[in-house]
C-alpha positions as CSV (number, residue, x, y, z in Angstrom):
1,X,0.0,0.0,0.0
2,X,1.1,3.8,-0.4
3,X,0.1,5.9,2.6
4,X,-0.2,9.5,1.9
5,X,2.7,10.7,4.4
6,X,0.7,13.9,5.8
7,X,-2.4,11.9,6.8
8,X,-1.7,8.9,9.9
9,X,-2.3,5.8,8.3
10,X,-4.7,4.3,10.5
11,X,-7.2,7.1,9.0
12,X,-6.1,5.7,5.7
13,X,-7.2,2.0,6.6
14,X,-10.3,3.5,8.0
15,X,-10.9,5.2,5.0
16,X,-10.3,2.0,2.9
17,X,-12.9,0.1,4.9
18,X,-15.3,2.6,5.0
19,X,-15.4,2.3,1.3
20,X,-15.5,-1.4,1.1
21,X,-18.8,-1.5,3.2
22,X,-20.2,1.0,1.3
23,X,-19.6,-0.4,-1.6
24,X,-20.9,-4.0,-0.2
25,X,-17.1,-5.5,-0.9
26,X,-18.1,-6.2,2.9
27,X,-21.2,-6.9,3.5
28,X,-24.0,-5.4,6.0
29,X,-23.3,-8.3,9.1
30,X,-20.0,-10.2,7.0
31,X,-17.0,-11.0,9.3
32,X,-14.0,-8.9,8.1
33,X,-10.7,-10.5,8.0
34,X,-8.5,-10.8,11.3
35,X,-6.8,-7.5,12.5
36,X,-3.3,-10.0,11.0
37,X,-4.8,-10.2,7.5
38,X,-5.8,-6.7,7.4
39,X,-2.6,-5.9,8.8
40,X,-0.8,-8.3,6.2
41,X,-3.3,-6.7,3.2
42,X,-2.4,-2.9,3.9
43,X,1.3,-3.7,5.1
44,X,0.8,-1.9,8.8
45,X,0.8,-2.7,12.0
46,X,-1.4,-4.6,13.8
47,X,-1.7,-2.0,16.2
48,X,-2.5,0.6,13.6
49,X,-5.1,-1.8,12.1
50,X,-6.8,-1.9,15.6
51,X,-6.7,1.6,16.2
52,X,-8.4,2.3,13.2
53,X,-11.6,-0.8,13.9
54,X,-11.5,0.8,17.5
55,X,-12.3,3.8,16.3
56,X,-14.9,2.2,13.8
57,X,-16.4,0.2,16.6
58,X,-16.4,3.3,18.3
59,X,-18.9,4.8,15.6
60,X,-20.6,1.4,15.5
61,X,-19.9,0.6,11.8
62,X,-18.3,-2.6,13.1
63,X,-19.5,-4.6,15.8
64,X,-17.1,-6.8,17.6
65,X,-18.3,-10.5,18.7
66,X,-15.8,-12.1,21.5
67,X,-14.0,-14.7,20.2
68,X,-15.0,-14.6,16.9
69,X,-14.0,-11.3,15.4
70,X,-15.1,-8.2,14.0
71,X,-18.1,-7.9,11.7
72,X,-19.8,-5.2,10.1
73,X,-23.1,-3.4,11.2
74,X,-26.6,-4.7,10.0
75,X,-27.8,-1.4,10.6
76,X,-28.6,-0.4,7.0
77,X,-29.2,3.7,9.1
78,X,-25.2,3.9,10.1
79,X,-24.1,2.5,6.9
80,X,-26.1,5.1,4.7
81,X,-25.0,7.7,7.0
82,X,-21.1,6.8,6.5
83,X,-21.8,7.3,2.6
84,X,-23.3,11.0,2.5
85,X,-20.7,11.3,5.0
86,X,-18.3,10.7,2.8
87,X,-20.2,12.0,-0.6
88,X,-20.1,15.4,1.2
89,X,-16.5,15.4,1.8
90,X,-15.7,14.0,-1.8
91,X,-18.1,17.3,-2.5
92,X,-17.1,19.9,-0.6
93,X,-13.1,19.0,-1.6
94,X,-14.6,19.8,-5.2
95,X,-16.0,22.6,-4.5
96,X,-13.7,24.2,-3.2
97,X,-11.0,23.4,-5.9
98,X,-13.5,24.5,-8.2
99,X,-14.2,27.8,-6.2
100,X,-10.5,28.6,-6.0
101,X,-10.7,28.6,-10.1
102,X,-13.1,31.6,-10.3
103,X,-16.2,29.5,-11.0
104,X,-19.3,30.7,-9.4
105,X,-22.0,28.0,-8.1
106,X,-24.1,27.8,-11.7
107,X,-20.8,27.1,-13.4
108,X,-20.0,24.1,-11.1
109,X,-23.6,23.1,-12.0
110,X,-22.7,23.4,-15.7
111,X,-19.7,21.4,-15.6
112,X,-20.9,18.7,-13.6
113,X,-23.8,18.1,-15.8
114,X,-21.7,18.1,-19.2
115,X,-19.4,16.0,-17.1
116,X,-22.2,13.5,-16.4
117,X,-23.1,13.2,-19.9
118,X,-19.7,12.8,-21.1
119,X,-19.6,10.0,-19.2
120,X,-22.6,8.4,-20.0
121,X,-21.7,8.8,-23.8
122,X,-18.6,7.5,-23.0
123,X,-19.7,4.5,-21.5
124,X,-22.3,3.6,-23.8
């Protein structure tokens, strides 16, 4: 794995398995792999790897069974949650990049629309 140096790493894992459940890569109520295998699978520490499903349990996005591991939430609420969470981050990072270029709110609009088409065109 490449870590971005300015951001600690167990954020970085965090961020990696938020995605994955969102995505349904793990599933609402799956086991997730051993904090080893995760620790083998993004080449850091074990005790980084448990720092960063603390902090998940923490927020209840995993829940962890004794003697068996952790697993992810079956609460379909939290999970949706974590995703406009992170939609408005991956948002407001744009915006503001696009902001610092001069480009008012109906611009941004605009863009983003001919962007979507684009895309759709391209992937037809």
């Amino acid at each position: 794995m490449e870590y971005i140096d300015n951001i600690p790493i167990y954020l970085q894992i965090k961020d990696i398995l938020y995605r994955k459940i969102i995505s349904n890569e793990y599933e609402l109520n799956s086991q997730l792999p051993s904090v080893r295998q995760l620790a083998v699978q993004f080449s850091a520490n074990s005790n980084t790897v448990q720092k960063a499903l603390k902090e998940m349990t923490d927020e209840n996005v995993i829940i962890p069974q004794r003697g068996k591991g952790n697993f992810v939430t079956g609460d379909v609420t939290i999970v949706k949650k974590l995703k406009s969470h992170i939609v408005a981050e991956m948002f407001d990072a744009t915006y503001e990049k696009l902001h610092s270029l001069n480009m008012n709110d109906n611009e941004i609009m605009e863009s983003f629309n001919n962007y979507v088409k684009q895309r759709e065109v391209n992937h037809e």
